[in-house]
C-alpha positions as CSV (number, residue, x, y, z in Angstrom):
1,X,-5.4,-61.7,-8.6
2,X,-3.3,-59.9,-10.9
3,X,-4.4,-57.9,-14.0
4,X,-1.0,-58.0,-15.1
5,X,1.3,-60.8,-16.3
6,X,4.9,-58.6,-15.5
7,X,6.5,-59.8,-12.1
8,X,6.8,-56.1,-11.1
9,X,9.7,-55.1,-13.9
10,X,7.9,-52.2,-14.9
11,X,7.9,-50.9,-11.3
12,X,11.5,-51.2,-11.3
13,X,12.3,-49.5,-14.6
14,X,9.8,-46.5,-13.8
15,X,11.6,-43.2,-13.5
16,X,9.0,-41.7,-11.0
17,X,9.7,-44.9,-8.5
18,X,13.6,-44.9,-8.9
19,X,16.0,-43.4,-6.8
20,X,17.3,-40.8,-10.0
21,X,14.1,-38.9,-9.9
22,X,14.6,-35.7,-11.3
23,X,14.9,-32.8,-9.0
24,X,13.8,-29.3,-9.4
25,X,15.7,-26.9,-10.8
26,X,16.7,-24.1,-8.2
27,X,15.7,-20.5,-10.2
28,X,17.6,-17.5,-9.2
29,X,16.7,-15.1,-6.9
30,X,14.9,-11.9,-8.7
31,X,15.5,-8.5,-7.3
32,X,12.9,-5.8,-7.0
33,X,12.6,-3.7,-9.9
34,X,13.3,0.2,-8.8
35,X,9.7,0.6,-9.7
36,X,8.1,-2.2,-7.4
37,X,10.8,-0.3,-5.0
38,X,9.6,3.0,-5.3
39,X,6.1,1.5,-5.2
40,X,6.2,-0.4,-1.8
41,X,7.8,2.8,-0.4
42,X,5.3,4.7,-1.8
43,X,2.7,2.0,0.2
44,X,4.7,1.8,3.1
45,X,3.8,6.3,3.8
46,X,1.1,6.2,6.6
47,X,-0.5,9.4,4.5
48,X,-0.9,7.0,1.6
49,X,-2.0,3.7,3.4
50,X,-4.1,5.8,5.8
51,X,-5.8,7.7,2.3
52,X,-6.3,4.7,0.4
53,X,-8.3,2.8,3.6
54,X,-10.5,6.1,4.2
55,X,-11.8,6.1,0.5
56,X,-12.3,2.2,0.5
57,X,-13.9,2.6,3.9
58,X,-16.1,4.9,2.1
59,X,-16.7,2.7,-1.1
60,X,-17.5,-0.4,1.5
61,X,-19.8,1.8,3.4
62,X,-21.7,3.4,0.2
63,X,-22.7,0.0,-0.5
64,X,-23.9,-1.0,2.7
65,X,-25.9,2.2,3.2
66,X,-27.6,1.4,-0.7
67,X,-28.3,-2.0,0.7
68,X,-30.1,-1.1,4.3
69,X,-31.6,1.8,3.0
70,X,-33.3,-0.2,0.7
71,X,-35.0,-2.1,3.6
72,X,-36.1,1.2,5.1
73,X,-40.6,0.7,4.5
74,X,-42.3,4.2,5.4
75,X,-45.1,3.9,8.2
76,X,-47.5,4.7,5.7
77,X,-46.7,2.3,2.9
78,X,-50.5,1.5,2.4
79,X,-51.5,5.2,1.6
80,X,-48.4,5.9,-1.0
81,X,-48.7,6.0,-4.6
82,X,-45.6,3.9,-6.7
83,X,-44.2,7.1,-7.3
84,X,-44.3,8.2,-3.9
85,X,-43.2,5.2,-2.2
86,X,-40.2,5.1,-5.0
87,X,-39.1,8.6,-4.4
88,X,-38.6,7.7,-0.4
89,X,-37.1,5.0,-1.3
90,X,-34.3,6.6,-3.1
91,X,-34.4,9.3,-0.8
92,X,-33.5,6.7,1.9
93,X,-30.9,4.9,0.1
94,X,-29.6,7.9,-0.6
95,X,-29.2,9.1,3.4
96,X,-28.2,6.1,4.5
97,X,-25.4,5.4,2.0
98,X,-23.6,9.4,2.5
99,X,-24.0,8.6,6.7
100,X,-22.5,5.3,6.3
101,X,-19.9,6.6,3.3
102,X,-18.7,9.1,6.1
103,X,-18.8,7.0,9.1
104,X,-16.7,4.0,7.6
105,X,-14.6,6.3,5.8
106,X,-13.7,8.1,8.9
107,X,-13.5,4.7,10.3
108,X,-10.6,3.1,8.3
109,X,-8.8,6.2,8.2
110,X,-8.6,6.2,12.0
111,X,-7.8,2.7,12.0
112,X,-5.2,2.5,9.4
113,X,-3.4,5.9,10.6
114,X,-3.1,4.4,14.0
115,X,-2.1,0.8,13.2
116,X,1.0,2.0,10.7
117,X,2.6,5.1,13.1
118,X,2.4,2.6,16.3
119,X,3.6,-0.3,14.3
120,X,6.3,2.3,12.7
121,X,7.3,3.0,16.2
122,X,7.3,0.1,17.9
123,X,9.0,-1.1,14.9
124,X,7.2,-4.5,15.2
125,X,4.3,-5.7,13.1
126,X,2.0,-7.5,15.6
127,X,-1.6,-7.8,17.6
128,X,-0.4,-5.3,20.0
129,X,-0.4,-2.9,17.0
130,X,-4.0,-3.9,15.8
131,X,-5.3,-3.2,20.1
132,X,-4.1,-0.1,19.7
133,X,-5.6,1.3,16.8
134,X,-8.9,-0.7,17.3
135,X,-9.0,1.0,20.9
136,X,-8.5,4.4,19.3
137,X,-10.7,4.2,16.7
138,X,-13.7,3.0,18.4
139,X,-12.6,5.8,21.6
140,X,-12.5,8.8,19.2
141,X,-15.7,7.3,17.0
142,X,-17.9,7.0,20.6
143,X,-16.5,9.8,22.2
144,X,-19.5,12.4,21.4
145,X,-21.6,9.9,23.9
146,X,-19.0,11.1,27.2
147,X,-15.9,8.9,28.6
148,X,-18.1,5.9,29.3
149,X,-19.0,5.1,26.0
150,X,-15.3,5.8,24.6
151,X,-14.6,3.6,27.1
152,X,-17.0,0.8,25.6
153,X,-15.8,1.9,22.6
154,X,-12.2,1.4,22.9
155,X,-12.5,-1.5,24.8
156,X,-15.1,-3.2,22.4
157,X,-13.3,-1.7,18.7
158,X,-9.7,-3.3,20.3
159,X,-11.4,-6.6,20.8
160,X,-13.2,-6.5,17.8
161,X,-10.1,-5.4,16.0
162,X,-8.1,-8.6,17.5
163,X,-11.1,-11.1,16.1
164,X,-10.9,-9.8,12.8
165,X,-6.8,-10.2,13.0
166,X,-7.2,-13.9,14.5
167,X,-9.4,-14.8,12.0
168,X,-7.5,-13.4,8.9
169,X,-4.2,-14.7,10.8
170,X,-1.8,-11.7,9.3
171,X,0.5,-11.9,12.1
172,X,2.5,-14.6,13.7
């Protein structure tokens, strides 16, 4: 049944369904300004990159620190006044969120100085890159606790590391 009375002329004189579609227009190729040069230069300095993850390391861990030292309850919740309990509270948050600041900033810096001068001497952007700096970072973040746990460390960081890489998929 048929809710059209054309024999399929319309079909025929569409321009979407005939063989002279239009094609797309080829655009030409843009260069790089010297500015987005001078700026993925200035990106590509393992000082910079390696800067830029430590304070975003720290930003990332100030947050998290706010966040769990706001689950911190004191043992003795029951006897505290508002004020009290408030004051440890913030006292808490506040703790937590400089230790964490520190420890991921210190973290990322690690990781991110690692990752660019092996993947700047190899001279290959891969995994390999990401198992090195993941076993470095977690080595030299453990290593206070003796050579078994920078063992663990390493070992655990790298594979961690990879994960995190196989699930964002940045390499091929």
């Amino acid at each position: 049944m048929s809710l059209s009375n054309n024999s399929g002329n319309e079909l025929a004189n569409d321009p979407l369904n005939s063989k002279e579609a239009v094609k797309p227009q080829i655009e030409p190729i843009r260069l790089p300004t010297v500015e987005e040069i001078r700026g993925q230069d200035i990106w590509n300095n393992c000082a910079v990159r390696s800067v830029a993850s430590g304070v975003m390391g720290g930003g990332l861990g100030f947050f998290m620190g706010l966040f769990l030292g706001s689950l911190d309850r004191p043992l003795m919740q029951e006897e505290m006044t508002g004020k009290q309990e408030f004051i440890y509270q913030a006292k808490q948050m506040g703790k937590r969120s400089w230790s964490s600041a520190k420890t991921f900033a210190v973290m990322g810096l690690i990781f991110s100085a690692v990752e660019c001068v092996v993947e700047k001497a190899r001279a290959k952007h891969d995994t390999t890159n990401t198992v090195v700096a993941g076993c470095a970072t977690g080595g030299s973040m453990s290593a206070k606790g003796g050579p078994r746990a920078a063992c663990a460390g390493c070992a655990g960081f790298a594979a961690f590391s990879v994960v995190i890489e196989k699930f964002l998929d940045r390499h091929d």
